[in-house]
C-alpha positions as CSV (number, residue, x, y, z in Angstrom):
1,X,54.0,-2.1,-13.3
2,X,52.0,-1.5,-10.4
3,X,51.0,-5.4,-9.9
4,X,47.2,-6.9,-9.3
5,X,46.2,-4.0,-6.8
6,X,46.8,-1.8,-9.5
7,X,44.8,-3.4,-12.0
8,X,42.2,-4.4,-10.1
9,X,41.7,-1.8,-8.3
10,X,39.1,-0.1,-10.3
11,X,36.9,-2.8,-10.4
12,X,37.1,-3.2,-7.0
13,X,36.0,0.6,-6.6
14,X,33.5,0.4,-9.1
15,X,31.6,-2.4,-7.7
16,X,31.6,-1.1,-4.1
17,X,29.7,2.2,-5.6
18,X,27.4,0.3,-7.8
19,X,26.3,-2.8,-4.8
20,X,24.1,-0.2,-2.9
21,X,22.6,1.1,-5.6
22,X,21.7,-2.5,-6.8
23,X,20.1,-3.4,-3.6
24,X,18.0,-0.4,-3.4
25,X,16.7,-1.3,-6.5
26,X,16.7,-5.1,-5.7
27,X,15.7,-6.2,-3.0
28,X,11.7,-4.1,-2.8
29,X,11.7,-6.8,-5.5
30,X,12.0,-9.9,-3.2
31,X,10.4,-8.6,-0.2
32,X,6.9,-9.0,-0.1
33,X,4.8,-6.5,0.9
34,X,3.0,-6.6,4.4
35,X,0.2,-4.4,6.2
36,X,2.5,-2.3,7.7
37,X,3.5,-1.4,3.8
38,X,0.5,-1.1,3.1
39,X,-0.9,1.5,6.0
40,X,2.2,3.3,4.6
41,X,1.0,4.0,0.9
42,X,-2.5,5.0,2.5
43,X,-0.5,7.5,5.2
44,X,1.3,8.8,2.1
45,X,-1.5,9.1,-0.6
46,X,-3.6,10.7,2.4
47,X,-2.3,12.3,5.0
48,X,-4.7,14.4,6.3
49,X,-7.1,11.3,6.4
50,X,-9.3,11.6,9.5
51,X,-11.0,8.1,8.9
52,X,-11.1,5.0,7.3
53,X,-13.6,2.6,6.1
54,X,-13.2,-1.4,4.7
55,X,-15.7,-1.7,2.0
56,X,-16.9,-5.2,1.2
57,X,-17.1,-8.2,3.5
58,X,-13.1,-8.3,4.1
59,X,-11.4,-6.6,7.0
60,X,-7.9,-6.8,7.9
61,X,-6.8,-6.5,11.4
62,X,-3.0,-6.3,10.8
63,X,-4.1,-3.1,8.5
64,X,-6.0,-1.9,11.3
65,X,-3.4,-2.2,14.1
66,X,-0.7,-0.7,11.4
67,X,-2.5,2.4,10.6
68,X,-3.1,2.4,14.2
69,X,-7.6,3.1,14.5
70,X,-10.4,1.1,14.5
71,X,-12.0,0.3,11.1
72,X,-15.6,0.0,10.2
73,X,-16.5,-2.4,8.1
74,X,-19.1,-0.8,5.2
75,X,-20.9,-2.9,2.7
76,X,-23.4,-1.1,1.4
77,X,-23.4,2.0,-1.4
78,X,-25.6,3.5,0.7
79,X,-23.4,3.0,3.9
80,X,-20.6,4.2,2.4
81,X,-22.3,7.3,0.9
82,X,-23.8,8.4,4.7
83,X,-20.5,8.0,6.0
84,X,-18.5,9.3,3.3
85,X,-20.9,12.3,3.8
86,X,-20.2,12.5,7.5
87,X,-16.6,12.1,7.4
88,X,-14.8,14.5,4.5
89,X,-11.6,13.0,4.7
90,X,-12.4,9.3,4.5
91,X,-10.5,6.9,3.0
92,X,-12.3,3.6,2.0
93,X,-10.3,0.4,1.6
94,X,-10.8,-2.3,-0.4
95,X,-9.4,-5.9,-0.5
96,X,-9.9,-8.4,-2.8
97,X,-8.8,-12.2,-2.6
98,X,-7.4,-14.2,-5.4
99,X,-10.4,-16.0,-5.2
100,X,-13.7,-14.3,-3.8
101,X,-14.2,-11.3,-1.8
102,X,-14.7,-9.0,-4.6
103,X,-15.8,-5.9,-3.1
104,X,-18.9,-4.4,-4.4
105,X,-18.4,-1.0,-7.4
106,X,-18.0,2.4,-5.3
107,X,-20.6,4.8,-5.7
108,X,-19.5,7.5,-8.2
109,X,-17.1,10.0,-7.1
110,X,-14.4,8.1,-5.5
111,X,-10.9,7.9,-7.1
112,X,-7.9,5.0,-6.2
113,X,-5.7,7.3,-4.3
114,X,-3.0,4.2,-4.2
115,X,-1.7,1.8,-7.2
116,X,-2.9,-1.8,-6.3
117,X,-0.9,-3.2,-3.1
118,X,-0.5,-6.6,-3.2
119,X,-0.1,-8.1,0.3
120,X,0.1,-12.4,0.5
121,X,-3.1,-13.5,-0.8
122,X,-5.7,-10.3,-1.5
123,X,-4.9,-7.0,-2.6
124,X,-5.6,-3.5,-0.9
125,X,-6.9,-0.3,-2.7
126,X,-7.5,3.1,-1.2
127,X,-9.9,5.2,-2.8
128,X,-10.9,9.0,-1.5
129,X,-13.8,10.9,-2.6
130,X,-13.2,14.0,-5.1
């Protein structure tokens, strides 16, 4: 009675509500993650951080520039602990490669404040103290 407006119509209405709530589900899927990402998931785990820290023998400047501070580079236990000690809100990242560049174990006390992030080629953890 009402012709093909009328029958499609719904279909028409119902997809138009349910695209954006695909997409928002979607597409975190296909974008890869990148430092700026990244320095976001520290800011949010932590944000009364006063400090950071790289622990291990890999750095990453992007990360430094998106969390916007200069990064120390620590690779000792010991290191870590006199700084950890000097700084109470530190939070220490760690990258690994897909290859190499594990970072050395974290003195006891320090807890992943951030699942895994996975960014190109290494991933990024951020761990506090308790």
């Amino acid at each position: 009675r009402g012709g093909a407006a009328y029958t499609l119509g719904g279909p028409i209405a119902a997809c138009a509500l349910a695209a954006p709530m695909l997409f928002e589900w979607w597409l975190p899927t296909i974008e890869p993650a990148s430092a700026r990402s990244a320095a976001a998931a520290i800011r949010n785990a932590s944000p009364d951080a006063h400090a950071y820290a790289f622990y291990g023998q890999r750095d990453s400047l992007p990360l430094c520039f998106a969390l916007r501070s200069v990064i120390p580079i620590v690779t000792t236990p010991a290191d870590l602990e006199t700084l950890s000690s000097r700084e109470s809100k530190l939070v220490v990242i760690t990258q690994e490669g897909k290859r190499d560049n594990v970072p050395p174990s974290l003195p006891a006390g320090f807890v992943e404040i951030t699942p895994p992030i996975h960014v190109e080629e290494h991933t990024t953890r951020a761990w506090r103290r308790r």
